[in-house]
mmCIF file of the N, C-alpha and C atoms, coordinates in Angstrom:
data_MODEL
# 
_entry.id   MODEL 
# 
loop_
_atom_site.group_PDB 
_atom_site.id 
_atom_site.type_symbol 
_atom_site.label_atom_id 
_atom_site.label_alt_id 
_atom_site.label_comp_id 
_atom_site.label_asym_id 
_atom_site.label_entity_id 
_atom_site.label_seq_id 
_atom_site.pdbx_PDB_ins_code 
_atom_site.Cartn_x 
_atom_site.Cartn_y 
_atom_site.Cartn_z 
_atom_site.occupancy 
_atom_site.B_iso_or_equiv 
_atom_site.pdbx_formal_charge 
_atom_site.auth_seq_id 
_atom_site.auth_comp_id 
_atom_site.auth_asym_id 
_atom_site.auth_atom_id 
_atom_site.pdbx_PDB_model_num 
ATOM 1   N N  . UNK A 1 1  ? -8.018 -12.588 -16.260 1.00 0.00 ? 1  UNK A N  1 
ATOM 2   C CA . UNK A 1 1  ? -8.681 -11.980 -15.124 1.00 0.00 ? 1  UNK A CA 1 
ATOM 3   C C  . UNK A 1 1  ? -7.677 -11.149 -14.334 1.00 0.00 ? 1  UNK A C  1 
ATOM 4   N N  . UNK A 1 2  ? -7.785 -10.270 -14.309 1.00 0.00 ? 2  UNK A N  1 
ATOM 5   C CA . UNK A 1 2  ? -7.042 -9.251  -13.116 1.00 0.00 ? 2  UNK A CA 1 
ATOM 6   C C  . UNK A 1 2  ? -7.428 -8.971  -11.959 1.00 0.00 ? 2  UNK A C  1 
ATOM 7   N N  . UNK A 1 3  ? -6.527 -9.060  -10.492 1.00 0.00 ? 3  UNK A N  1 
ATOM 8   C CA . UNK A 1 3  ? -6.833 -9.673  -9.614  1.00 0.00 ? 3  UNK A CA 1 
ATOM 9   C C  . UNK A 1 3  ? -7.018 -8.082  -9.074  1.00 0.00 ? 3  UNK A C  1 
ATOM 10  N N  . UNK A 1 4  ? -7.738 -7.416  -8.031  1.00 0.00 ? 4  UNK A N  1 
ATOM 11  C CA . UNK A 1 4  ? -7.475 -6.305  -7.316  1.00 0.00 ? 4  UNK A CA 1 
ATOM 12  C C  . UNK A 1 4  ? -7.687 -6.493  -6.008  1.00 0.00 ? 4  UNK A C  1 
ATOM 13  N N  . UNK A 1 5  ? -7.308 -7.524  -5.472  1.00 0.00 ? 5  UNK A N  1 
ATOM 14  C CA . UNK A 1 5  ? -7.889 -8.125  -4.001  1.00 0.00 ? 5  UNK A CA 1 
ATOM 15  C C  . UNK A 1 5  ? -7.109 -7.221  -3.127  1.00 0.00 ? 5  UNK A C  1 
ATOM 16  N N  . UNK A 1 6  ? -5.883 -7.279  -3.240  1.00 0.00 ? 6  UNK A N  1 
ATOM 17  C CA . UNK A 1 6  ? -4.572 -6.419  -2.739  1.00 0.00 ? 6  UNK A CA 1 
ATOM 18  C C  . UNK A 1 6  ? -4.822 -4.927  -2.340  1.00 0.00 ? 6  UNK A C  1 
ATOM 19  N N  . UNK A 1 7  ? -5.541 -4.711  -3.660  1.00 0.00 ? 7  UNK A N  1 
ATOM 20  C CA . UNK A 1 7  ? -5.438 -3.203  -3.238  1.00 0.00 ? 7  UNK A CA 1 
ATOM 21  C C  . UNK A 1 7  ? -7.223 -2.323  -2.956  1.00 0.00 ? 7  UNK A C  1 
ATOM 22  N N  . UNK A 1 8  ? -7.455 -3.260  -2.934  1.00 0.00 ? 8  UNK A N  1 
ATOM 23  C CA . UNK A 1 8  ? -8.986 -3.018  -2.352  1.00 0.00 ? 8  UNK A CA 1 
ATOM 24  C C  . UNK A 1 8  ? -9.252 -3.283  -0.972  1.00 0.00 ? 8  UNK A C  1 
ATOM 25  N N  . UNK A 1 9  ? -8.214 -4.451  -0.157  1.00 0.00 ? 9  UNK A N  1 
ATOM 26  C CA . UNK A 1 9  ? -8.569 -5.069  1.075   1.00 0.00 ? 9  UNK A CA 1 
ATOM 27  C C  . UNK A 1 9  ? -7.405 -4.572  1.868   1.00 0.00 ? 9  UNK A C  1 
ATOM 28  N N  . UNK A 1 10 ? -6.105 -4.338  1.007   1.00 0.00 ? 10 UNK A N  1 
ATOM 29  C CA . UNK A 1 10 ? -5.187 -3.940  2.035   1.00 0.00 ? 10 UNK A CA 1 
ATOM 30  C C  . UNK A 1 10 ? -5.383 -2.503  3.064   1.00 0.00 ? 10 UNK A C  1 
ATOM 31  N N  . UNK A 1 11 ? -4.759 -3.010  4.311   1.00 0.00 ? 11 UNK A N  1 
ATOM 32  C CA . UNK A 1 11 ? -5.117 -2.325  5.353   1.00 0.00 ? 11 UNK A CA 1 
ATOM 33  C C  . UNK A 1 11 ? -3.796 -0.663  5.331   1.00 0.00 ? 11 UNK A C  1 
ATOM 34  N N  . UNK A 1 12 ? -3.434 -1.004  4.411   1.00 0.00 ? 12 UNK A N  1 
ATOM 35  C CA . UNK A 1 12 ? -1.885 0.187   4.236   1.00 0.00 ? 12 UNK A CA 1 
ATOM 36  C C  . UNK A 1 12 ? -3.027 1.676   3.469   1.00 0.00 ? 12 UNK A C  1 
ATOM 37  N N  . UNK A 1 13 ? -2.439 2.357   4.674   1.00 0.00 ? 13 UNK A N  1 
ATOM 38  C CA . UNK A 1 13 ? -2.980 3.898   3.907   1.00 0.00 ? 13 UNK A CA 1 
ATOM 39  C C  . UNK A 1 13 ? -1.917 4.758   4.296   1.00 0.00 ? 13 UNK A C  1 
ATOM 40  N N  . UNK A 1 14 ? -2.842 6.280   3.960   1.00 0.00 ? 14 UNK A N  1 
ATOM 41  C CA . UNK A 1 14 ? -1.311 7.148   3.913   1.00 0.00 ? 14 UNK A CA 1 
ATOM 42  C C  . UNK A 1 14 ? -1.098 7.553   5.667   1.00 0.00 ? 14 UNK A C  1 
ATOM 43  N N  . UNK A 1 15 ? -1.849 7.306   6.649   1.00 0.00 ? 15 UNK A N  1 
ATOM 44  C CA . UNK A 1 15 ? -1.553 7.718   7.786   1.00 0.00 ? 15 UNK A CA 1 
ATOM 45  C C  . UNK A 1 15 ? -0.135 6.439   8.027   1.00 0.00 ? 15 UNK A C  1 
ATOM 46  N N  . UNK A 1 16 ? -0.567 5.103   7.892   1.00 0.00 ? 16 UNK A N  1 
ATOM 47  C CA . UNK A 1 16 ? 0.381  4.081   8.263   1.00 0.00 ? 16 UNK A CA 1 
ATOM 48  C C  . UNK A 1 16 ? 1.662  4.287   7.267   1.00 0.00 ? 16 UNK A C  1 
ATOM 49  N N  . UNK A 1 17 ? 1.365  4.912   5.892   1.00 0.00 ? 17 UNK A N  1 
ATOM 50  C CA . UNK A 1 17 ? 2.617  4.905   5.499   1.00 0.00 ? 17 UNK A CA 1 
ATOM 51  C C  . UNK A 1 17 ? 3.428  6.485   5.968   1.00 0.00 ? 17 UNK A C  1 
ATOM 52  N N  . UNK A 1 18 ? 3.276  7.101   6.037   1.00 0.00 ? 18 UNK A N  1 
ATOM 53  C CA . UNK A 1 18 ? 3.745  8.595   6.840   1.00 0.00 ? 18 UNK A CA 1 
ATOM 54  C C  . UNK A 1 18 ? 4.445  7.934   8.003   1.00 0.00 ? 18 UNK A C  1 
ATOM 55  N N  . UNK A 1 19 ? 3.696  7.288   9.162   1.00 0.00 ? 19 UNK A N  1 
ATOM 56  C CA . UNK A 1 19 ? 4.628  7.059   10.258  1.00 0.00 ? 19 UNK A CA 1 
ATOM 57  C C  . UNK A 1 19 ? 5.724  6.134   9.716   1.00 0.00 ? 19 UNK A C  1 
ATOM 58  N N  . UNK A 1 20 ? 5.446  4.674   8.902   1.00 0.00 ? 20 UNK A N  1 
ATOM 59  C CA . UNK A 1 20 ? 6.233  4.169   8.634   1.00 0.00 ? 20 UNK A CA 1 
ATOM 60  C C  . UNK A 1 20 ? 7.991  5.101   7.605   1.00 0.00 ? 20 UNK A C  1 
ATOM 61  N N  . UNK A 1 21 ? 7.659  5.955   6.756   1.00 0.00 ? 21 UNK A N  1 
ATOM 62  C CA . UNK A 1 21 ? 8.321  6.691   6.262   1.00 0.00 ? 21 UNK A CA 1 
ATOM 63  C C  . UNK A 1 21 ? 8.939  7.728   7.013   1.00 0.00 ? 21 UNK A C  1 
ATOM 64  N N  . UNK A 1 22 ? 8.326  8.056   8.411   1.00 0.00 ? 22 UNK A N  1 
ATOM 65  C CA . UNK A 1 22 ? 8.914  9.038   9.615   1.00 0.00 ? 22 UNK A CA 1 
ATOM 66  C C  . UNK A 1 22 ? 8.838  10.295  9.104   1.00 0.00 ? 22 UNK A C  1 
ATOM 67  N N  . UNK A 1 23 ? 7.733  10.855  8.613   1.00 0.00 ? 23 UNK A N  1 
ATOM 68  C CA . UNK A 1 23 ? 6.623  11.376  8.076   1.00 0.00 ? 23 UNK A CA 1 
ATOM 69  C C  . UNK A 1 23 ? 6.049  12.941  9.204   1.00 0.00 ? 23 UNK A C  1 
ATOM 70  N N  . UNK A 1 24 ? 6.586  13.968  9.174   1.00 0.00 ? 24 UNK A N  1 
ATOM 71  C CA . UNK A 1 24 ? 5.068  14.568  10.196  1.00 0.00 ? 24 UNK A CA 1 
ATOM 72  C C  . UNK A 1 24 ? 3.577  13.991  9.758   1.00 0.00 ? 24 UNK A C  1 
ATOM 73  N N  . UNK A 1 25 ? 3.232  14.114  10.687  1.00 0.00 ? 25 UNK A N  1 
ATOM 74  C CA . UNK A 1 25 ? 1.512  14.148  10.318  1.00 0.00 ? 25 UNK A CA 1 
ATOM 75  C C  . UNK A 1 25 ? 1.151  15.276  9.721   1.00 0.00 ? 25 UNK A C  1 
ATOM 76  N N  . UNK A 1 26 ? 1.696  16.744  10.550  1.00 0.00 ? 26 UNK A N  1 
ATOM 77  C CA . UNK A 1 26 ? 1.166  17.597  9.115   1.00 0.00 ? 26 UNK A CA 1 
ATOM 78  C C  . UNK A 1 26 ? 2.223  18.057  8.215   1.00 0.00 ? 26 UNK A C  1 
ATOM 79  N N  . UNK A 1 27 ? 3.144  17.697  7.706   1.00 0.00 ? 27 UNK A N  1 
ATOM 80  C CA . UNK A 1 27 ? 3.473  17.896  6.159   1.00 0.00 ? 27 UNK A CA 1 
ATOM 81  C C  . UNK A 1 27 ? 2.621  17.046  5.470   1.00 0.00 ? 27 UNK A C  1 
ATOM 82  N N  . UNK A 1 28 ? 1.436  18.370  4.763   1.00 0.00 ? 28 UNK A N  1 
ATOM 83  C CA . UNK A 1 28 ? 0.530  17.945  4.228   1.00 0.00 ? 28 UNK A CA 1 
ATOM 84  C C  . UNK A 1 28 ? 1.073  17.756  3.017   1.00 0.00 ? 28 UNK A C  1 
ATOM 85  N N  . UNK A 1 29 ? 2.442  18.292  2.152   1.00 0.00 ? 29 UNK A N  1 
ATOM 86  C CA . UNK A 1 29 ? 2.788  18.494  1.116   1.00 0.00 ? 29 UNK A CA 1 
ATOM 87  C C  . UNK A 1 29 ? 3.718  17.153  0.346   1.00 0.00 ? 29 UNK A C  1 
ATOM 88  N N  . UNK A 1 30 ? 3.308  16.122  1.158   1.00 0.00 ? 30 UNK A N  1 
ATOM 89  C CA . UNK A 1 30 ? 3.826  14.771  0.398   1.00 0.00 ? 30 UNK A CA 1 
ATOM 90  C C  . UNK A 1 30 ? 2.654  13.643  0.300   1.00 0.00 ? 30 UNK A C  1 
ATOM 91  N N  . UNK A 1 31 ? 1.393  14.363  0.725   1.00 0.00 ? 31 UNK A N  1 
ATOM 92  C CA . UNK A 1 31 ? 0.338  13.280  0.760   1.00 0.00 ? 31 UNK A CA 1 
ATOM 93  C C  . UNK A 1 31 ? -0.096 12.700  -0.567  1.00 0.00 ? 31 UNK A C  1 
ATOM 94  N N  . UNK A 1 32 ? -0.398 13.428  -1.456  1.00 0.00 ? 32 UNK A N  1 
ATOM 95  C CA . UNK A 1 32 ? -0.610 13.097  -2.831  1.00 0.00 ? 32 UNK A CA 1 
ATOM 96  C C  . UNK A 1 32 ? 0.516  11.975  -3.453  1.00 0.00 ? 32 UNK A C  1 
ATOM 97  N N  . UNK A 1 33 ? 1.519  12.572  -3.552  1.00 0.00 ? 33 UNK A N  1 
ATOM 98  C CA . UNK A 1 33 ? 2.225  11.298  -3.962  1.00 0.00 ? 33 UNK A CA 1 
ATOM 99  C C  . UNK A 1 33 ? 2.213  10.428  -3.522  1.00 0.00 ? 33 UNK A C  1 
ATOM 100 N N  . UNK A 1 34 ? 2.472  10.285  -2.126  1.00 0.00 ? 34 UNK A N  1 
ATOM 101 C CA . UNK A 1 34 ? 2.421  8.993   -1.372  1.00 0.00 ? 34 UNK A CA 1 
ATOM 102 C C  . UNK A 1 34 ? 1.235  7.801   -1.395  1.00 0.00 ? 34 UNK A C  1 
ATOM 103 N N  . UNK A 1 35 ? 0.048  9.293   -1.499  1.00 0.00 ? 35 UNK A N  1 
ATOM 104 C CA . UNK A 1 35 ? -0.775 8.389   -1.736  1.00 0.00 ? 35 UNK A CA 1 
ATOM 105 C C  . UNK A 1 35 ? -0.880 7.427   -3.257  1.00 0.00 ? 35 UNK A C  1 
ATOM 106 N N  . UNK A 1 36 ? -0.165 8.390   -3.830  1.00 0.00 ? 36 UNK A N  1 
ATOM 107 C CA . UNK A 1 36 ? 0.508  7.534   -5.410  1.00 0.00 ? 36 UNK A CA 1 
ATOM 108 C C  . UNK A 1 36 ? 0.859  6.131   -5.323  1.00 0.00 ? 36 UNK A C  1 
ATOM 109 N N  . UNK A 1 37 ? 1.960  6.445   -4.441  1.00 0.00 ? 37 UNK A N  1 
ATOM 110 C CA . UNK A 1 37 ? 3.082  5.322   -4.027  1.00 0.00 ? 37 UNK A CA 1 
ATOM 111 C C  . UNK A 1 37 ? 2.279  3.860   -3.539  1.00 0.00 ? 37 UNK A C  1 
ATOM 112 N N  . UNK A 1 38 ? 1.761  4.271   -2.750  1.00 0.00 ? 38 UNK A N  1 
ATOM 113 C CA . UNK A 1 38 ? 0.532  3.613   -2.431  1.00 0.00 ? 38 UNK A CA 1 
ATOM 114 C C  . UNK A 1 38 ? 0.028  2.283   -2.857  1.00 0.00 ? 38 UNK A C  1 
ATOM 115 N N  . UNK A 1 39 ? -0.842 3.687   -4.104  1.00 0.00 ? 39 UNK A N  1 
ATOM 116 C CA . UNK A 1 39 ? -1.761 2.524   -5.236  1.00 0.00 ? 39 UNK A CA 1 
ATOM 117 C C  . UNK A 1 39 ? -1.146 1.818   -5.600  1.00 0.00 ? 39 UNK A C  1 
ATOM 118 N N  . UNK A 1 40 ? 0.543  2.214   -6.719  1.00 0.00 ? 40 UNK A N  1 
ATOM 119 C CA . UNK A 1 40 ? 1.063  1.716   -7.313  1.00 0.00 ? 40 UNK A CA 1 
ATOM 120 C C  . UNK A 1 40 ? 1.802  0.479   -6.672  1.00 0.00 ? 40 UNK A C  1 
ATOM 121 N N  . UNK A 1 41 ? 1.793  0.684   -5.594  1.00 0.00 ? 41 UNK A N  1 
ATOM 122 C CA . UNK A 1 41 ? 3.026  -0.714  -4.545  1.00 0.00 ? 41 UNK A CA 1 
ATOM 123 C C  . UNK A 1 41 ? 1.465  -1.699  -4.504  1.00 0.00 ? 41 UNK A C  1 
ATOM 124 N N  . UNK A 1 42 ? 0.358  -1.291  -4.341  1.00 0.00 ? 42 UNK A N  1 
ATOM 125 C CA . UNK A 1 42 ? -0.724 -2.280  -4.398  1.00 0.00 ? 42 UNK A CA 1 
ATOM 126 C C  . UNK A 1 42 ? -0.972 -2.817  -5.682  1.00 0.00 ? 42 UNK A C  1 
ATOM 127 N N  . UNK A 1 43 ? -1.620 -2.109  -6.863  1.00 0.00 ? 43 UNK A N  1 
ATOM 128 C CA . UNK A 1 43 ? -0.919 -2.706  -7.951  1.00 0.00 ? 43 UNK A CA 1 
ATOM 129 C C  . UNK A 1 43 ? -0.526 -3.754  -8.186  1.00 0.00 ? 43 UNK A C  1 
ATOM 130 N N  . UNK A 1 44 ? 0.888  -2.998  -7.929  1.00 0.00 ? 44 UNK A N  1 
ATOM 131 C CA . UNK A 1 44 ? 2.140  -4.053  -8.558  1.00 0.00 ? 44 UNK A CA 1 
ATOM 132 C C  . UNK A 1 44 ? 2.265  -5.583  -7.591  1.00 0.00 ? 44 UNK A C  1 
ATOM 133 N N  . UNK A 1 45 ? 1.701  -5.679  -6.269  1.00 0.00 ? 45 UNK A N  1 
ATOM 134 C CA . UNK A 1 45 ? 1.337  -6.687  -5.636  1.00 0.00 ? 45 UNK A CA 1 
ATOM 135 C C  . UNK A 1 45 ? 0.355  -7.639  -6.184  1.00 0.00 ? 45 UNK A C  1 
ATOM 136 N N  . UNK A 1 46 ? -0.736 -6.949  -6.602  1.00 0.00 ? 46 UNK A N  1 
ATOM 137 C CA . UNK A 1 46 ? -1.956 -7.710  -7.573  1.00 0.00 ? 46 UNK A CA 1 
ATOM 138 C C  . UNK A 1 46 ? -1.187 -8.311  -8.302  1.00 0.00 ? 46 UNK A C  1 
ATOM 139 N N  . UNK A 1 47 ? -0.278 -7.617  -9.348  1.00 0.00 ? 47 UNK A N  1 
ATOM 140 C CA . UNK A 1 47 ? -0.078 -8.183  -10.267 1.00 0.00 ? 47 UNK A CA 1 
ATOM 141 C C  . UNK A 1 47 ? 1.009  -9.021  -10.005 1.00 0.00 ? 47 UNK A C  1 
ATOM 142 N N  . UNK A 1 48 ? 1.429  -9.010  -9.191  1.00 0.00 ? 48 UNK A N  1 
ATOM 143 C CA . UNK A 1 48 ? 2.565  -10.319 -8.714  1.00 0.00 ? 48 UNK A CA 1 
ATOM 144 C C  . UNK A 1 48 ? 1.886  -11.510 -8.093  1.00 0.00 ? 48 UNK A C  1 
ATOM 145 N N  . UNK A 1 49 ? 1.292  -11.328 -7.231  1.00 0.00 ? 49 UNK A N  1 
ATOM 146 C CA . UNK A 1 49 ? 0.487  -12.636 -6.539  1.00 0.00 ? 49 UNK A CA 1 
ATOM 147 C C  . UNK A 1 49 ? -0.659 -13.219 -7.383  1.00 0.00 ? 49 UNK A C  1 
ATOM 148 N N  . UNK A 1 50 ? -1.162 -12.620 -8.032  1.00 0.00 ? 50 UNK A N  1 
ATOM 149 C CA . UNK A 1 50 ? -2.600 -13.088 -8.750  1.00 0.00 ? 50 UNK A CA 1 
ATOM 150 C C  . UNK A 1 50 ? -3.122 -13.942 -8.146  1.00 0.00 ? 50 UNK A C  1 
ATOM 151 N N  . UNK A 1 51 ? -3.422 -13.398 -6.990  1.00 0.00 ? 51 UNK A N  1 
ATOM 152 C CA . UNK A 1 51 ? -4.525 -14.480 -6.363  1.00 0.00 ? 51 UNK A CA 1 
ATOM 153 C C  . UNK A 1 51 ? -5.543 -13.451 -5.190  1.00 0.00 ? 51 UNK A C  1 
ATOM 154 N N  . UNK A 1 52 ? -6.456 -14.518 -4.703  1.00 0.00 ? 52 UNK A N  1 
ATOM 155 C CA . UNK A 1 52 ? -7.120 -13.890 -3.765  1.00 0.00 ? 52 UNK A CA 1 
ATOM 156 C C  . UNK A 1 52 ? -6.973 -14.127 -2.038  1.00 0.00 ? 52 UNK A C  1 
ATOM 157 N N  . UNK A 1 53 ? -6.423 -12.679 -1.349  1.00 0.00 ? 53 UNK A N  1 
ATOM 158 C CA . UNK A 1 53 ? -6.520 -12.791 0.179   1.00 0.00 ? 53 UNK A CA 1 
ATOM 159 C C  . UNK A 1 53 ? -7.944 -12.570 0.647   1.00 0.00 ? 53 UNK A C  1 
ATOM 160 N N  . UNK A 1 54 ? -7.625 -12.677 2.052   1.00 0.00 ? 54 UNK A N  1 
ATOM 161 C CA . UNK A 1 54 ? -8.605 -12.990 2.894   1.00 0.00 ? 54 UNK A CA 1 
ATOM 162 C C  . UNK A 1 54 ? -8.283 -13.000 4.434   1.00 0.00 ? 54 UNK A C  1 
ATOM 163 N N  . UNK A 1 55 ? -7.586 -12.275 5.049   1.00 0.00 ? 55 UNK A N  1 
ATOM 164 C CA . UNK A 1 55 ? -7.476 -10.770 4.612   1.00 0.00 ? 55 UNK A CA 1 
ATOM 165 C C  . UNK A 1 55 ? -5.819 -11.149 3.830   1.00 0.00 ? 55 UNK A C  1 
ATOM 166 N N  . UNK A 1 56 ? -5.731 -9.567  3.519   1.00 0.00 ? 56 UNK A N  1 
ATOM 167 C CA . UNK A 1 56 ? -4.143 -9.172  3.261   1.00 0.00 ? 56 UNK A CA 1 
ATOM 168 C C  . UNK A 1 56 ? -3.093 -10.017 4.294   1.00 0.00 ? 56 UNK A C  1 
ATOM 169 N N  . UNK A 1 57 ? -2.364 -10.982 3.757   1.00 0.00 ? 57 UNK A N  1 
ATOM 170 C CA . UNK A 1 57 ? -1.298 -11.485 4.157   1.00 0.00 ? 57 UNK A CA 1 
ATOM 171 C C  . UNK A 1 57 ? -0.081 -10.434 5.102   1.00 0.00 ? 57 UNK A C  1 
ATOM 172 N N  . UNK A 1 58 ? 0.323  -10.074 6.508   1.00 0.00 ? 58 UNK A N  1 
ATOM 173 C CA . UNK A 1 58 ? 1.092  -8.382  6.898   1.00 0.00 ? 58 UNK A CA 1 
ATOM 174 C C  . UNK A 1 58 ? 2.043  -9.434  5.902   1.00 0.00 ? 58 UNK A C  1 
ATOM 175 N N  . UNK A 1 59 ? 2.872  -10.202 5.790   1.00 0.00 ? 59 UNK A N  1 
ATOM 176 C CA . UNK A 1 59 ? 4.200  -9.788  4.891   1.00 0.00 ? 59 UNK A CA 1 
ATOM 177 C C  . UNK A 1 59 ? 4.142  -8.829  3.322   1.00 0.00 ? 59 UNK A C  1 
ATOM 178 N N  . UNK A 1 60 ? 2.736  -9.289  3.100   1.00 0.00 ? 60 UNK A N  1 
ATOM 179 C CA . UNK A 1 60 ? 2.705  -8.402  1.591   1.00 0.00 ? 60 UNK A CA 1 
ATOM 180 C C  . UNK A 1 60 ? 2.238  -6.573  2.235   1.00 0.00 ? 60 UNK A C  1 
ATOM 181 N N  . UNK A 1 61 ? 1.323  -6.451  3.394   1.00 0.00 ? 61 UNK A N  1 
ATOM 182 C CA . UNK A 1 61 ? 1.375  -5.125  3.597   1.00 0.00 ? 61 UNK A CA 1 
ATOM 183 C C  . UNK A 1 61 ? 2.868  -4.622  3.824   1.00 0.00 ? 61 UNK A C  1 
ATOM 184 N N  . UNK A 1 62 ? 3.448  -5.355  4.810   1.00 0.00 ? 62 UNK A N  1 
ATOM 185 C CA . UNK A 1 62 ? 5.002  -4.899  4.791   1.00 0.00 ? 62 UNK A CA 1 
ATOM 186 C C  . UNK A 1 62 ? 5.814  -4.179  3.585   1.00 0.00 ? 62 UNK A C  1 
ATOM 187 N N  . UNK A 1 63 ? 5.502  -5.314  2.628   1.00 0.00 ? 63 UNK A N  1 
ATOM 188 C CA . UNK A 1 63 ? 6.170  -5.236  1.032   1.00 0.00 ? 63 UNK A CA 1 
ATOM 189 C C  . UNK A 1 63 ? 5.643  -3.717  0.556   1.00 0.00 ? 63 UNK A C  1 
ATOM 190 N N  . UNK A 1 64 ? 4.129  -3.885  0.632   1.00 0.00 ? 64 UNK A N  1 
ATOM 191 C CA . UNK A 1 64 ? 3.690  -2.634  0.540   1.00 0.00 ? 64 UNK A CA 1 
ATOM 192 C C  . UNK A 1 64 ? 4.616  -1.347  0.871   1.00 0.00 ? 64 UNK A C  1 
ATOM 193 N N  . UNK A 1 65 ? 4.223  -1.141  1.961   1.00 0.00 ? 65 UNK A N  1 
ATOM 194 C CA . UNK A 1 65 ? 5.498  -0.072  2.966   1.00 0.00 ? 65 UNK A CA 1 
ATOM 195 C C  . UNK A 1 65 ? 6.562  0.418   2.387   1.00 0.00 ? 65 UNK A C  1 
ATOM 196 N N  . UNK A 1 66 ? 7.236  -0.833  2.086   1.00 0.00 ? 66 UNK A N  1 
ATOM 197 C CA . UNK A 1 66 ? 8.595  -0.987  2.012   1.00 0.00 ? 66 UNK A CA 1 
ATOM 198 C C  . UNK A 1 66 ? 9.079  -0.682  0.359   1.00 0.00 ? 66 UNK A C  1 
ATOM 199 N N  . UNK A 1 67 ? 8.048  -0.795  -0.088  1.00 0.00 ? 67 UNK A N  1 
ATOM 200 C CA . UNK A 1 67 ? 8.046  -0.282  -1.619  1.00 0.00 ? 67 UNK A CA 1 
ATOM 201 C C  . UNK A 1 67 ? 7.946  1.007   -1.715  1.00 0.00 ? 67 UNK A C  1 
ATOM 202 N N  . UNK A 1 68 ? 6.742  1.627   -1.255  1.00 0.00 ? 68 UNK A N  1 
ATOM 203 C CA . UNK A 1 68 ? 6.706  3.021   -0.963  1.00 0.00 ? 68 UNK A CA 1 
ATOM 204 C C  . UNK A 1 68 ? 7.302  3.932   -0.479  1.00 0.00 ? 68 UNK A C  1 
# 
């Protein structure tokens, strides 16, 4: 079973990751990837925890972030 709880419920998008990254709001020209960065840091969380939140745990949104 593959879990996608992580990246369906987590509260991390690209506005929170831009400020967190110190980001303009409009350099529109890193949104795509980031929003890459994103999926893939959610992902790779699924696939590390294999389990289900209720909500998103902030230390794993953090992780999130901090991956990206």
């Amino acid at each position: 079973m593959a879990y996608t709880d992580i990246a369906d419920n987590s509260l991390v998008d690209l506005a929170e990751a831009k400020i967190y990254l110190r980001i303009d709001d409009d350099d529109d020209v890193s949104d795509a990837i980031i929003t890459r960065f994103i999926a893939a840091a959610k992902r790779e969380a699924d696939d590390y925890c294999n389990d289900v939140f209720d909500p998103v745990p902030e230390g794993i949104e953090t992780w999130i972030l901090e991956t990206v």
